[in-house]
C-alpha positions in Angstrom: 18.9 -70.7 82.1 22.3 -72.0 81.0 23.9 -70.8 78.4 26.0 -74.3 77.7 23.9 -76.3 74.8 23.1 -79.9 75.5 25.6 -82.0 73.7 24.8 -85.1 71.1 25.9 -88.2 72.6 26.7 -91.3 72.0 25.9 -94.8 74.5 28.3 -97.0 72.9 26.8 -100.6 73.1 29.0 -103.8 72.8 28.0 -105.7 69.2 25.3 -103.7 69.2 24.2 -100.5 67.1 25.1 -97.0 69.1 22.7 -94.6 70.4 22.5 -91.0 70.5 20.9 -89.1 73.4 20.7 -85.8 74.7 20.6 -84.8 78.2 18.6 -81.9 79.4 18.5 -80.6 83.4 19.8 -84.4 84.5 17.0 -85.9 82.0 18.2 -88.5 79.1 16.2 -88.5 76.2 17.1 -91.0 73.8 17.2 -90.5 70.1 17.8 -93.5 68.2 20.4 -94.7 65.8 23.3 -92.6 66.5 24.7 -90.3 64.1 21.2 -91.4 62.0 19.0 -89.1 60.3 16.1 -89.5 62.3 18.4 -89.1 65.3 19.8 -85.7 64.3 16.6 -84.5 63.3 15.4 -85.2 66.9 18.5 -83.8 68.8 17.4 -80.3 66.6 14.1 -80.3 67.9 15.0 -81.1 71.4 17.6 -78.2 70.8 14.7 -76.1 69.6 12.1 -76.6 72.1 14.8 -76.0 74.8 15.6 -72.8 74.1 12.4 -71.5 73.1 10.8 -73.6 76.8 13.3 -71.7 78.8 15.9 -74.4 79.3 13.2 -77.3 79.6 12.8 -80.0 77.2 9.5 -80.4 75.6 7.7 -83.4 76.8 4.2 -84.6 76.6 2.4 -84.8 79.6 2.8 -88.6 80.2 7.0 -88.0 80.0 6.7 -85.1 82.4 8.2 -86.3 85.7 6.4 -84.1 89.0 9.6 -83.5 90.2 10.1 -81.5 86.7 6.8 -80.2 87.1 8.1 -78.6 90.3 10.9 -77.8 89.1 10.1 -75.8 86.4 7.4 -73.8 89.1 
């Protein structure tokens, strides 16, 4: 496991509203809104679950890609 922390991004969109999104072992999970509420409460819990899953992001089952799956065996 890393010890680098996955950093809050931004996607910069032209005359549109910016998104945040996090990127996890070359994984992008989006967050909404960036620099919204919802969006920082998300980036936490993505935070959260990665260090307590090892490094991995916690998905559900239908996000989880088999190459992850393998990967994380």
């Amino acid at each position: 496991m890393s010890n680098l922390i996955p950093k809050y991004r931004k996607q910069i969109r032209k005359n549109k509203v910016d998104l945040a999104f996090v990127v996890i072992k070359r994984q992008r999970y989006h967050l909404g809104n960036y620099d919204s509420p919802v969006s920082i409460e998300k980036y936490q819990q993505y935070l959260a679950s990665y260090h307590v899953n090892g490094g991995h992001a916690s998905v559900s089952v239908d996000e989880l890609l088999i190459v992850e799956l393998i990967d994380r065996f």
